[in-house]
C-alpha positions as CSV (number, residue, x, y, z in Angstrom):
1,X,0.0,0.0,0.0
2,X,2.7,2.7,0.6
3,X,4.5,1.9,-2.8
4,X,1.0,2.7,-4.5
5,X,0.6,5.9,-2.1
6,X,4.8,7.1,-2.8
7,X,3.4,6.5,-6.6
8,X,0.5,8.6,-6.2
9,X,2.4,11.4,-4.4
10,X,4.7,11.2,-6.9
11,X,2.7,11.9,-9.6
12,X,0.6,14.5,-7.8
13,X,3.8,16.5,-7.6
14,X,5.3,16.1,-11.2
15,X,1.7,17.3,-12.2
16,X,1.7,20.3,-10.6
17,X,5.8,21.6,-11.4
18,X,4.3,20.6,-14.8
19,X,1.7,23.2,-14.3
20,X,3.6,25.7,-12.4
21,X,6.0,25.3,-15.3
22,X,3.4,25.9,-18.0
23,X,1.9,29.0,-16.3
24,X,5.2,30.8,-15.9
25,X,6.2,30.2,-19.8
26,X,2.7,31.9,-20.1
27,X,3.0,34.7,-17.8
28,X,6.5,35.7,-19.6
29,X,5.0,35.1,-23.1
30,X,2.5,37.8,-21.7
31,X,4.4,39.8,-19.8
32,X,6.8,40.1,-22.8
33,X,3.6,41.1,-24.9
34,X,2.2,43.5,-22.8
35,X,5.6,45.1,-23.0
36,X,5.2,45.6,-26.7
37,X,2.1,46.8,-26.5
38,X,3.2,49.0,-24.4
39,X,6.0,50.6,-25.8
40,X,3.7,51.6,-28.4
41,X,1.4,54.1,-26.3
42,X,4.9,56.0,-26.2
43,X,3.4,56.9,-29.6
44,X,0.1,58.9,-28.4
45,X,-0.2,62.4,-28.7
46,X,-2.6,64.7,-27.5
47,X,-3.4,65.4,-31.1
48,X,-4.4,62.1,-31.2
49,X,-7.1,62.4,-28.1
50,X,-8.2,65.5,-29.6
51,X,-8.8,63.4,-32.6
52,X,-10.9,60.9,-31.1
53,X,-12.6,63.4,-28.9
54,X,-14.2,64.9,-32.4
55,X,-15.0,61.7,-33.4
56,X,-16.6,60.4,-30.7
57,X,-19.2,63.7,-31.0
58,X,-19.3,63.7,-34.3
59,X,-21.0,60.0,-33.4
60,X,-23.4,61.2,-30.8
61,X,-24.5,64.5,-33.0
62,X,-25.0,61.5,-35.8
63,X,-26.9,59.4,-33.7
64,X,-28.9,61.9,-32.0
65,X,-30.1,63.6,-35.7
66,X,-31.1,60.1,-36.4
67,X,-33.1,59.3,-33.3
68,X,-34.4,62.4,-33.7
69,X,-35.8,61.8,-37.5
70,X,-37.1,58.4,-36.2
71,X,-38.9,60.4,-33.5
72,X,-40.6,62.8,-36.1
């Protein structure tokens, strides 16, 4: 019985470096990608939220004529 139990253990344990293995490739893979992505927010200017600010009203004033035709 304690041969099957050591057996047991022993996999248990080679299991789970396996797995604790596996997730810290992962988190690197990640951690190296989220660098990436990143390094390219270095590239954002304000004319950039300025940009996106007019767009985003430009959307609403768009939306809002439309609702209000549907309305009428």
């Amino acid at each position: 019985m304690d041969i099957y139990l050591t057996i047991m253990v022993t996999i248990l344990v080679i299991t789970q470096v396996v797995r604790i293995t596996q997730n810290t490739i992962q988190l690197h893979r990640q951690n190296i990608l989220f660098k990436e992505q990143l390094s390219q927010l270095k590239d954002v200017t304000q004319e950039d939220f300025d940009k996106q600010k007019k767009a985003y009203s430009l959307a609403i004033e768009y939306f809002e004529s439309k609702l209000n035709e549907e309305v009428q």
